[in-house]
TIRO-2110 file (N, C-alpha, C; in Angstrom, 1 decimal):
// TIRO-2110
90.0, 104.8, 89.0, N, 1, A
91.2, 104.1, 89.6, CA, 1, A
92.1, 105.2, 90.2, C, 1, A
92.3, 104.7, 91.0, N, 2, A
93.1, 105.9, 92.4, CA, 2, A
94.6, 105.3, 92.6, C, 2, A
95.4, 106.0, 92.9, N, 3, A
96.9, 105.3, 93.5, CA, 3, A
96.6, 105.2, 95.0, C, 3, A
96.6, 104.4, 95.5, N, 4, A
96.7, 104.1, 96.6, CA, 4, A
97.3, 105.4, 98.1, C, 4, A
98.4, 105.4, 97.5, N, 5, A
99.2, 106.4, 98.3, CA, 5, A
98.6, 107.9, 98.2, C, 5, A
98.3, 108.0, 96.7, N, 6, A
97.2, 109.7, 96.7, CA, 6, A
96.3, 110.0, 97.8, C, 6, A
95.9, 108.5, 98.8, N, 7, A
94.8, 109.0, 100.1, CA, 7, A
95.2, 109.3, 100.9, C, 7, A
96.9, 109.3, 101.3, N, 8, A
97.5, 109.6, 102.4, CA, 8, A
97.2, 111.1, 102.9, C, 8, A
97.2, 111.4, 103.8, N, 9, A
97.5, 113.2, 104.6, CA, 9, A
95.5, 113.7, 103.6, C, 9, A
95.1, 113.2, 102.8, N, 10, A
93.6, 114.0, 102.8, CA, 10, A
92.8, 114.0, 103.6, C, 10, A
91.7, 115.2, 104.0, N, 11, A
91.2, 115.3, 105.0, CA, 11, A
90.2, 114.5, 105.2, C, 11, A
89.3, 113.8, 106.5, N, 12, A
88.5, 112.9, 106.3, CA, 12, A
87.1, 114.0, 107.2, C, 12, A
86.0, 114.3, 106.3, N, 13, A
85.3, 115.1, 106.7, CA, 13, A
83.5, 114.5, 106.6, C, 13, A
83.1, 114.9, 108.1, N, 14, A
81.7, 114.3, 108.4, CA, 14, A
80.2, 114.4, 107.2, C, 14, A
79.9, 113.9, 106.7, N, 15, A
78.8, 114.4, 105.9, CA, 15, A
77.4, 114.9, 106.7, C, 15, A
77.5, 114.2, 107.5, N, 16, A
75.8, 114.9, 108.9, CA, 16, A
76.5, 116.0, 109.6, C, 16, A
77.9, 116.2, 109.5, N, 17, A
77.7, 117.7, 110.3, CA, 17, A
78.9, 118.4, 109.8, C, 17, A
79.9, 118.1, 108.5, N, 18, A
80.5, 119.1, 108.0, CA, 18, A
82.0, 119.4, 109.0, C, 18, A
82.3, 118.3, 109.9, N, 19, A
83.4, 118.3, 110.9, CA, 19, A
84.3, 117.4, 110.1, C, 19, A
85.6, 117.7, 110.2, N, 20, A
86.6, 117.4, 110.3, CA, 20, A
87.0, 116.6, 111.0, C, 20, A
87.6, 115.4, 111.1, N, 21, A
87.8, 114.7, 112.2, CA, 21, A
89.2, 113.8, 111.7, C, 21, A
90.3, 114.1, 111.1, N, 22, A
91.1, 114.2, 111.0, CA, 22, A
91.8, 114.1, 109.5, C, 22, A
93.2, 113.4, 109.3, N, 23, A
93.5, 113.3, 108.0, CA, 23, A
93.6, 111.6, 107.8, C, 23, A
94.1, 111.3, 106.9, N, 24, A
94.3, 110.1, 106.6, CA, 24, A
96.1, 109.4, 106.6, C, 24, A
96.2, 108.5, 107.4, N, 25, A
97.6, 108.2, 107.6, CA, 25, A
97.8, 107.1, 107.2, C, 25, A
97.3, 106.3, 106.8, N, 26, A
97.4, 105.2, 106.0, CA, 26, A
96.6, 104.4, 105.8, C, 26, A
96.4, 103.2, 104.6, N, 27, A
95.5, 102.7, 104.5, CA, 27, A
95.4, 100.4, 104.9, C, 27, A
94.1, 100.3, 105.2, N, 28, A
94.4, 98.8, 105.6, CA, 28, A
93.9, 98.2, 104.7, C, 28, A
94.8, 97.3, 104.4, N, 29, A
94.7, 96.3, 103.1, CA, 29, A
94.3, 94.5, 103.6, C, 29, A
93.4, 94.0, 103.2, N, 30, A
93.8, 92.6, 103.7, CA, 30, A
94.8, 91.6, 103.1, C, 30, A
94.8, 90.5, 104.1, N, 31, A
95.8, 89.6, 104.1, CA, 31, A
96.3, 88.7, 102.2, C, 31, A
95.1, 89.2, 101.5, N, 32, A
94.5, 88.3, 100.5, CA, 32, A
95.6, 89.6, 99.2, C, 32, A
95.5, 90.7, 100.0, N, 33, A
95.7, 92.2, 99.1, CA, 33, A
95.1, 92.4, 97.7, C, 33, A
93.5, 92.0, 98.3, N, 34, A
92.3, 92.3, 97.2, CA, 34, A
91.4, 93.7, 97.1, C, 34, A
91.8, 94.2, 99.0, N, 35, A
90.5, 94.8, 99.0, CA, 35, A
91.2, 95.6, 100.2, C, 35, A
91.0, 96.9, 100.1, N, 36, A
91.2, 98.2, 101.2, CA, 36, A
90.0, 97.9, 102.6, C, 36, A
90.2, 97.5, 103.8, N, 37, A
89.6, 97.2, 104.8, CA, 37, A
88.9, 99.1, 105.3, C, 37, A
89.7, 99.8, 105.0, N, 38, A
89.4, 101.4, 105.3, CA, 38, A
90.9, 101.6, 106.0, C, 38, A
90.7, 103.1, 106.6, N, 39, A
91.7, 104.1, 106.7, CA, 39, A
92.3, 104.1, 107.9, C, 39, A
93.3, 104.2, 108.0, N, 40, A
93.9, 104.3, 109.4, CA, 40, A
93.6, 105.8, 110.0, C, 40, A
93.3, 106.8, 110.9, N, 41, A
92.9, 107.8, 111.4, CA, 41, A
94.2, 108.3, 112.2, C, 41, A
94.6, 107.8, 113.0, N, 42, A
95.5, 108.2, 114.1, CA, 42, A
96.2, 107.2, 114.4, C, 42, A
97.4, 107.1, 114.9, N, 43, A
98.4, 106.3, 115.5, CA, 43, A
99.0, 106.8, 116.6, C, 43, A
98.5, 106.2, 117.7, N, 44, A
99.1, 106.7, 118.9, CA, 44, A
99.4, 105.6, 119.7, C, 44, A
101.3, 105.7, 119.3, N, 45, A
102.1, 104.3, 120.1, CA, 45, A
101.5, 102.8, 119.2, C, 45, A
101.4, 102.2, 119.8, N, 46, A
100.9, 100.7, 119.3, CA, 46, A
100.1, 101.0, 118.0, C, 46, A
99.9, 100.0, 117.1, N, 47, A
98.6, 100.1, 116.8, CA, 47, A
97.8, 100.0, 117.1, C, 47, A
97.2, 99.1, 118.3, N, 48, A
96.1, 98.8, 119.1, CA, 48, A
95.2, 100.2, 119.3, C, 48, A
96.2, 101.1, 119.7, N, 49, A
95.5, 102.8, 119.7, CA, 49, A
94.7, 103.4, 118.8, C, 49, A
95.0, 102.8, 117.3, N, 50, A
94.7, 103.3, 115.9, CA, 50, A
93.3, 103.5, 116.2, C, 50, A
93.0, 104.6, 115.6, N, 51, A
91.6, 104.9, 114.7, CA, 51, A
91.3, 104.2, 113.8, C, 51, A
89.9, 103.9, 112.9, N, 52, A
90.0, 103.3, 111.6, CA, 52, A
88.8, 104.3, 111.3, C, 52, A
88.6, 103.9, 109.8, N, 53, A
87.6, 104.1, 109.6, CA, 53, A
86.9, 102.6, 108.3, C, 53, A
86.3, 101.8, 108.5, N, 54, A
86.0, 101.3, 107.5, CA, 54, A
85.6, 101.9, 106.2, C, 54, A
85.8, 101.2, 105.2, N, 55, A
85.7, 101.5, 103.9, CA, 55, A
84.3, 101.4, 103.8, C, 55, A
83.4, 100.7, 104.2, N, 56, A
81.8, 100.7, 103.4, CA, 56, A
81.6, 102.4, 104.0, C, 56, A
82.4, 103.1, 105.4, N, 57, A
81.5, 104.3, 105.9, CA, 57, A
82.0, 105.6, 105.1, C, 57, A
82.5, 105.1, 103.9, N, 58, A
83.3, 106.0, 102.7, CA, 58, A
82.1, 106.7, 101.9, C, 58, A
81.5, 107.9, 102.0, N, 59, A
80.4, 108.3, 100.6, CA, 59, A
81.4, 108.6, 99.8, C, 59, A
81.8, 109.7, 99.6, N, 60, A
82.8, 109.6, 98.5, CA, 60, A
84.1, 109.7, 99.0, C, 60, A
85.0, 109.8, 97.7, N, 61, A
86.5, 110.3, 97.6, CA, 61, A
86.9, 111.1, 96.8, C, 61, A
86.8, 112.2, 97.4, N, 62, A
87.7, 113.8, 96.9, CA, 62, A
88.6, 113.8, 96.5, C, 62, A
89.2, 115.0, 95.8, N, 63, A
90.7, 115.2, 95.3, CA, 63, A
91.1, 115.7, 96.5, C, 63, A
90.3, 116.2, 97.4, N, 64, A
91.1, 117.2, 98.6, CA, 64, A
90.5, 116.4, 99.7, C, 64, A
89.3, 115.5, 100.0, N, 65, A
89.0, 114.9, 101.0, CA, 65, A
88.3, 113.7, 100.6, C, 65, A
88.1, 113.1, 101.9, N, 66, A
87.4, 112.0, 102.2, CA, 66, A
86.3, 112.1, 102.5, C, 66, A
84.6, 112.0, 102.1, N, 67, A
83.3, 112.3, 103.1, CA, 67, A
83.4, 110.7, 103.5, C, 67, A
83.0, 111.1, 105.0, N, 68, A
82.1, 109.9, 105.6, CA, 68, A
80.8, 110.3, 106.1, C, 68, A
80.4, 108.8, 106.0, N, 69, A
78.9, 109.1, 107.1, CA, 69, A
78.9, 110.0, 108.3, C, 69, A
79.1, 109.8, 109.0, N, 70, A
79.2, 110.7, 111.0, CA, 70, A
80.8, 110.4, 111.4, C, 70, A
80.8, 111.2, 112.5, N, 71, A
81.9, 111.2, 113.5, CA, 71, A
82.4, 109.8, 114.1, C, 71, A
80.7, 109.4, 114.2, N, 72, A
80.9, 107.8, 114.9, CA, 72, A
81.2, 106.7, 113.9, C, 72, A
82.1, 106.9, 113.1, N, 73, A
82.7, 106.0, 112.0, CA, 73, A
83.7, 106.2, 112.1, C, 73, A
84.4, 106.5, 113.1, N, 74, A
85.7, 106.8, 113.4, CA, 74, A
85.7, 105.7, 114.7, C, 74, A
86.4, 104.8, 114.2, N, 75, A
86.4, 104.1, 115.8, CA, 75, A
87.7, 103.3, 116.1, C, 75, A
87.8, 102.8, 117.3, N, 76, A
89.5, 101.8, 117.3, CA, 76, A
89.4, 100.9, 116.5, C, 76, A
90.7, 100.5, 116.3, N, 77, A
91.2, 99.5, 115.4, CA, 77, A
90.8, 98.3, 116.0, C, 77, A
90.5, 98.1, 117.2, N, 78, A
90.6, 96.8, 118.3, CA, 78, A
89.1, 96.4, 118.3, C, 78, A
87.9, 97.4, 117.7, N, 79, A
86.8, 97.2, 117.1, CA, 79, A
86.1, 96.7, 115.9, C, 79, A
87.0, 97.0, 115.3, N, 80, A
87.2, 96.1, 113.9, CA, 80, A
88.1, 94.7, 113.6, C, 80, A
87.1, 93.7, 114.1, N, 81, A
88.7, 92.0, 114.1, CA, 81, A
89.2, 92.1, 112.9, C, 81, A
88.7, 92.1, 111.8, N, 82, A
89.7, 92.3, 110.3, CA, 82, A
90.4, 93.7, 110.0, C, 82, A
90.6, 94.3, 110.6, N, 83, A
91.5, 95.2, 110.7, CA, 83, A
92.5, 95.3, 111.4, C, 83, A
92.0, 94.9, 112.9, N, 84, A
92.9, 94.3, 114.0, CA, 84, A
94.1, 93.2, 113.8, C, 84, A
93.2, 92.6, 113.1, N, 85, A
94.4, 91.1, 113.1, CA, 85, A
95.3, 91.6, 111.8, C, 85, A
94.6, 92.3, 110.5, N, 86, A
96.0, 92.6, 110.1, CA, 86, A
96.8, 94.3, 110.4, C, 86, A
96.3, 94.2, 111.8, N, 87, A
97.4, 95.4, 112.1, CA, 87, A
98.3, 95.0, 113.1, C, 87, A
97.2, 93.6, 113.7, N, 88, A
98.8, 93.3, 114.5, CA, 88, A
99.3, 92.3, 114.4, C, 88, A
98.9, 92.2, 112.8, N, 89, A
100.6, 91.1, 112.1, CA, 89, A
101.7, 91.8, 111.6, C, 89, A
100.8, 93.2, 111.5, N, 90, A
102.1, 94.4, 111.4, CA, 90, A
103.2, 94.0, 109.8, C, 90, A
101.8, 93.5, 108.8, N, 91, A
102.5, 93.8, 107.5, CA, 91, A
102.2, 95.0, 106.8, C, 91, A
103.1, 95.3, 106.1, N, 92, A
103.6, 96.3, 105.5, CA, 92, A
103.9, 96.2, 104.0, C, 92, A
103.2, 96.4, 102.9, N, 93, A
103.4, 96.5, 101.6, CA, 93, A
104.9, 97.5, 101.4, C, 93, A
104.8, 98.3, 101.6, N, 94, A
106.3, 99.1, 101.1, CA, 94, A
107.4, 98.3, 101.2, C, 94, A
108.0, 98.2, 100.3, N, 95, A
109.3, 97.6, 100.0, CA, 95, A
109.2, 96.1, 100.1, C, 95, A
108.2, 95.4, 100.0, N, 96, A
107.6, 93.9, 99.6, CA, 96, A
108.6, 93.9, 98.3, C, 96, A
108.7, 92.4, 98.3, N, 97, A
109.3, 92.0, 97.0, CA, 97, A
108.1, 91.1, 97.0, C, 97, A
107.1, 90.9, 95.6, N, 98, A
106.2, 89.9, 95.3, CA, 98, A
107.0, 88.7, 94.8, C, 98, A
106.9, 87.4, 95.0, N, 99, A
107.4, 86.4, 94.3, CA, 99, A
106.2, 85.4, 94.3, C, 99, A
107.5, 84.6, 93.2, N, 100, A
105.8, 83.4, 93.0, CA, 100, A
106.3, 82.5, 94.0, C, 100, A
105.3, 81.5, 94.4, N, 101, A
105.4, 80.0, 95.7, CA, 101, A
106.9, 79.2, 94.8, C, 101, A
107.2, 79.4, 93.3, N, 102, A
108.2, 78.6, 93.3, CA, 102, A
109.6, 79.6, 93.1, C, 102, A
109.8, 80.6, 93.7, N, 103, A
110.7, 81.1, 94.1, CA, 103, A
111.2, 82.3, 93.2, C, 103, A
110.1, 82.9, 92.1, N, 104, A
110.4, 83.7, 90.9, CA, 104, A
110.6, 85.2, 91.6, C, 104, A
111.3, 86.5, 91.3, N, 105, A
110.8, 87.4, 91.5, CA, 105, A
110.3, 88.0, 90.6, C, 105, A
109.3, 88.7, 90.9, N, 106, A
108.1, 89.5, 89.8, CA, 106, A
108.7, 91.0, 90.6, C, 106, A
109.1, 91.8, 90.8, N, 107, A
109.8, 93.3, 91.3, CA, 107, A
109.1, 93.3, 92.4, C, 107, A
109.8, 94.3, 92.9, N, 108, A
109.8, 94.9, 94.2, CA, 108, A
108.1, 96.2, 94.0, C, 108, A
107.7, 95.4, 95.4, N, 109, A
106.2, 96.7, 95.7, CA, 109, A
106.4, 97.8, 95.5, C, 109, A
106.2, 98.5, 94.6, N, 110, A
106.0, 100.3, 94.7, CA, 110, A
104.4, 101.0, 95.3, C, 110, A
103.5, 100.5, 94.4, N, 111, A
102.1, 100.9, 94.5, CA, 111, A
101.0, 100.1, 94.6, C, 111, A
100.1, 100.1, 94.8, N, 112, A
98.4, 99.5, 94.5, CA, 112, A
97.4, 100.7, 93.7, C, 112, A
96.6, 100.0, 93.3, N, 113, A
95.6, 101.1, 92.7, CA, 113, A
94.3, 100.1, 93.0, C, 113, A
93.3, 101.4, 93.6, N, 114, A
92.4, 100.8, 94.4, CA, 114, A
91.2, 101.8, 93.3, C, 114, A
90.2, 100.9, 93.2, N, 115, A
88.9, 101.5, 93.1, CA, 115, A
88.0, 102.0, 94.3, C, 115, A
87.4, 103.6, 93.6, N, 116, A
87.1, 104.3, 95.2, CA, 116, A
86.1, 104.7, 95.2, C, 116, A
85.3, 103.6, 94.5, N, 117, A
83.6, 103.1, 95.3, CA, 117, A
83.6, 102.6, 95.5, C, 117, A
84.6, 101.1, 95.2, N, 118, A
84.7, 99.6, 96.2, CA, 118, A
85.5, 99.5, 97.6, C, 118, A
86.7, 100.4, 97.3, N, 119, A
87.9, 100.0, 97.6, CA, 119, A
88.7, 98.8, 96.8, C, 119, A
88.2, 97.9, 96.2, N, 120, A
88.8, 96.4, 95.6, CA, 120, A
90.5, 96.9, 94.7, C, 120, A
91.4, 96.4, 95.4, N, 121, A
92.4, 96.8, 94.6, CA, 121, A
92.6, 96.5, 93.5, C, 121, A
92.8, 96.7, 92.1, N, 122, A
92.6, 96.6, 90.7, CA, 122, A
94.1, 95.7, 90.1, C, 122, A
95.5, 96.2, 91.0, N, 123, A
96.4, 96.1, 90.8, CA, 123, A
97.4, 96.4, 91.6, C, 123, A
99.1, 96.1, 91.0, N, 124, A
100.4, 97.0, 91.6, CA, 124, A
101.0, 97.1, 90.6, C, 124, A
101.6, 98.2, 91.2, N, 125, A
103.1, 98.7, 90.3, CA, 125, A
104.5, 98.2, 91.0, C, 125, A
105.1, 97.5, 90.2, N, 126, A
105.9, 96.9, 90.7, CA, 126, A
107.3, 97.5, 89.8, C, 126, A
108.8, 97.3, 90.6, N, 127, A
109.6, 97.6, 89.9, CA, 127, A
110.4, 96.5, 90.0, C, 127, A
111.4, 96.6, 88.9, N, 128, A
112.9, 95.4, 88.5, CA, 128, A
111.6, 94.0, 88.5, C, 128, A
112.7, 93.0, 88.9, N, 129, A
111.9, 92.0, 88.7, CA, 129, A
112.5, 91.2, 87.6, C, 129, A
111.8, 89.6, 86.8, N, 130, A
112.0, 88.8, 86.1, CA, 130, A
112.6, 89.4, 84.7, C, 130, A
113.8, 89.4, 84.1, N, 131, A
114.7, 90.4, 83.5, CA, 131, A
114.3, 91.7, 83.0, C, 131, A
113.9, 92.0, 83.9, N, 132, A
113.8, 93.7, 84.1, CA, 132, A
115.0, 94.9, 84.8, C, 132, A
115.5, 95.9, 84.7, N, 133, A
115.8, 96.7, 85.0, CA, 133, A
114.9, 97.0, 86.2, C, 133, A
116.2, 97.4, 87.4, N, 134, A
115.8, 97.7, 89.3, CA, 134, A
114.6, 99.2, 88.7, C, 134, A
114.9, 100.1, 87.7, N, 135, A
113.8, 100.9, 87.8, CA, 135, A
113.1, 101.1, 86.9, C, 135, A
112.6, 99.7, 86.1, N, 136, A
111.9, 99.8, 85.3, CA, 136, A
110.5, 99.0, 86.0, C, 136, A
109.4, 99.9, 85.0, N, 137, A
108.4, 99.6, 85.8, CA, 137, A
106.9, 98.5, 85.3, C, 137, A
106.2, 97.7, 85.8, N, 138, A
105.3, 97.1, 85.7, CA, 138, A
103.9, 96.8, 86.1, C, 138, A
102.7, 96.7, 85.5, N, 139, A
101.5, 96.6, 86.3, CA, 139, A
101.0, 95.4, 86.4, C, 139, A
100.8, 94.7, 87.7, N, 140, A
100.2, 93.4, 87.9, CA, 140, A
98.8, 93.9, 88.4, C, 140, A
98.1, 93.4, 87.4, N, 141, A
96.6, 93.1, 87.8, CA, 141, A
96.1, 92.3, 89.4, C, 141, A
95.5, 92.4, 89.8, N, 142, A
95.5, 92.1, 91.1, CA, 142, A
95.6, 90.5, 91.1, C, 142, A
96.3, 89.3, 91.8, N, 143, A
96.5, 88.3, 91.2, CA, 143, A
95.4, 87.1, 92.5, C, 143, A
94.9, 86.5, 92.0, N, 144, A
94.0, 85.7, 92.5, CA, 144, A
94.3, 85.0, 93.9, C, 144, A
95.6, 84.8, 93.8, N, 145, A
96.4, 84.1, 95.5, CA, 145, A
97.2, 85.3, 96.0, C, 145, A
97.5, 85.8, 97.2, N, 146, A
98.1, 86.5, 97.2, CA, 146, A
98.8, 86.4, 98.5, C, 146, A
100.1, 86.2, 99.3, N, 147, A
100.2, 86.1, 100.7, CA, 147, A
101.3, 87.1, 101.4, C, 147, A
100.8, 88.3, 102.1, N, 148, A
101.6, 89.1, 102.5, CA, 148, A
102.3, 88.3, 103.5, C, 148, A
103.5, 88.9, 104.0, N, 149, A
104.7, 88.2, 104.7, CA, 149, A
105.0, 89.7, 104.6, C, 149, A
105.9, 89.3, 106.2, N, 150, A
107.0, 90.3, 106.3, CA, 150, A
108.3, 91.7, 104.7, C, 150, A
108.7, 90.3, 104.7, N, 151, A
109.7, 91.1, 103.9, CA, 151, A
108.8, 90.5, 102.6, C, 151, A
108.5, 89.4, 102.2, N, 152, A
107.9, 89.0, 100.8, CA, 152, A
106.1, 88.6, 100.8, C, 152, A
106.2, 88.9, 99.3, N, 153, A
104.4, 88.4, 99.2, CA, 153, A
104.2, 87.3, 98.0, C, 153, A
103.9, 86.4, 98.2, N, 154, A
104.1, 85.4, 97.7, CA, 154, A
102.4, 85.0, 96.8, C, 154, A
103.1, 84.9, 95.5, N, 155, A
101.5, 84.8, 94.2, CA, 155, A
101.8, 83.4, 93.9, C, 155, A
100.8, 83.1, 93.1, N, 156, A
101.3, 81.9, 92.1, CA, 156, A
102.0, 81.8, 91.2, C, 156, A
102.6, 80.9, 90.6, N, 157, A
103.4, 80.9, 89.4, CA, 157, A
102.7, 81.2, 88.2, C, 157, A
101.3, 80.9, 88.2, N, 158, A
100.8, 81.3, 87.0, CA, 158, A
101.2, 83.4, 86.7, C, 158, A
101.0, 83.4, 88.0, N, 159, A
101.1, 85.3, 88.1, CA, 159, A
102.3, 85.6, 87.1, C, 159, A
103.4, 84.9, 87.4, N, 160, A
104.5, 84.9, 86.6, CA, 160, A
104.1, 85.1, 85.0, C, 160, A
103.6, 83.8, 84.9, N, 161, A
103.2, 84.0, 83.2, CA, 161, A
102.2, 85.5, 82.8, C, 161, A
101.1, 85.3, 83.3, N, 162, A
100.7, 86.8, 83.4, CA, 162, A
101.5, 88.1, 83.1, C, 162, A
102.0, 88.3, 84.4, N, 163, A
103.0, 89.6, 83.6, CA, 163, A
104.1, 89.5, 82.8, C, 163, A
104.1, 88.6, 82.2, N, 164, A
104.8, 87.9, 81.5, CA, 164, A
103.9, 88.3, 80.1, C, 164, A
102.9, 87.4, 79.7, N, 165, A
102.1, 88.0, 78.6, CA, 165, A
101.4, 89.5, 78.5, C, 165, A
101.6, 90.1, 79.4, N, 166, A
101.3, 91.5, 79.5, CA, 166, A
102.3, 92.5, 79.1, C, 166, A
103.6, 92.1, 79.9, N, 167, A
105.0, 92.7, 78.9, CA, 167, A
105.1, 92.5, 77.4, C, 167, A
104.8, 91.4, 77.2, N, 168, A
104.8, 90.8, 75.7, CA, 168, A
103.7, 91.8, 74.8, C, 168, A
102.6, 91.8, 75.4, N, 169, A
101.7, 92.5, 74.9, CA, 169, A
102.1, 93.7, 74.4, C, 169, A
102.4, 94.5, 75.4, N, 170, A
102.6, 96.1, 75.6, CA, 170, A
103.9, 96.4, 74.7, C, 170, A
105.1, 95.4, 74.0, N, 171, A
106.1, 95.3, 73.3, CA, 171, A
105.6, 95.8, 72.0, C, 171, A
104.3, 94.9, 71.6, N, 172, A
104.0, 94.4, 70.2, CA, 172, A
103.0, 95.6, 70.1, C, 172, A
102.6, 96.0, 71.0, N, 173, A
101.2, 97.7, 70.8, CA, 173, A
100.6, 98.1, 69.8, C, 173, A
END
């Protein structure tokens, strides 16, 4: 299990020819926020310009890099339609407040943690939240419904109870 953010700025390096072909600037999550679609490469102007790299062209994941298959795994964003469409709905996990459909807050987005032979996101770290303390902190398991939105991401209510019996849990240890 990996933090999400630990892939930012590592190098992404060819495995058939040992090239460098850039670093990592962020990563694409889908709409569902189950599963890492692969890496953003470059940003230049729009995101339509982006680089990507899909996640299946991942061999491994380094402490200091990224291998991929070839060079030619590096391609536009506008080549990949599930990449594309959530890059140009232009959501943004950072600073998300998760809530449930009936109006709960569960804290504010801090992190994800992704597995890095699937990509499948495992979880978030969330802070404040349902009588919590703004810097106290929590792990939601990745929750079955999930709907990114601009400023909010909206789970089920059940999700509520969940980190709910998880806090409870972690009290009693």
């Amino acid at each position: 299990m990996l933090k999400g953010s630990e892939l930012i700025n590592r190098l992404l390096i060819t495995r058939d020819g040992g090239e460098q072909v850039g670093k990592v600037h962020d990563l694409v999550v889908d709409q569902k926020g189950s599963q890492v679609l692969g890496l953003m490469v470059d940003e230049k102007g729009l995101f339509s310009g982006a680089r990507v790299v899909r996640w299946a062209a991942i061999l491994s994941v380094g402490v200091d890099a990224i291998v991929i298959d070839s060079k030619t795994s590096v391609v536009k964003a506008s080549e990949v339609p599930d990449m594309k469409d959530v890059l140009d709905r232009d959501n943004v996990l950072a600073d998300v407040h998760i809530r449930t459909t009936d109006g709960r807050d569960l804290g504010k987005f801090e992190a994800f943690y992704v597995d890095e032979k699937s990509g499948k996101i495992l979880g978030y770290e969330l802070s404040g939240g349902i009588g919590r303390k703004r810097r106290s902190r929590s792990f939601l398991p990745t929750p079955a419904s999930f709907e990114a939105g601009k400023d909010v991401a909206f789970v089920s209510p059940e999700t509520a109870d969940t980190l709910q019996d998880l806090a409870e849990a972690l009290k009693q240890g």
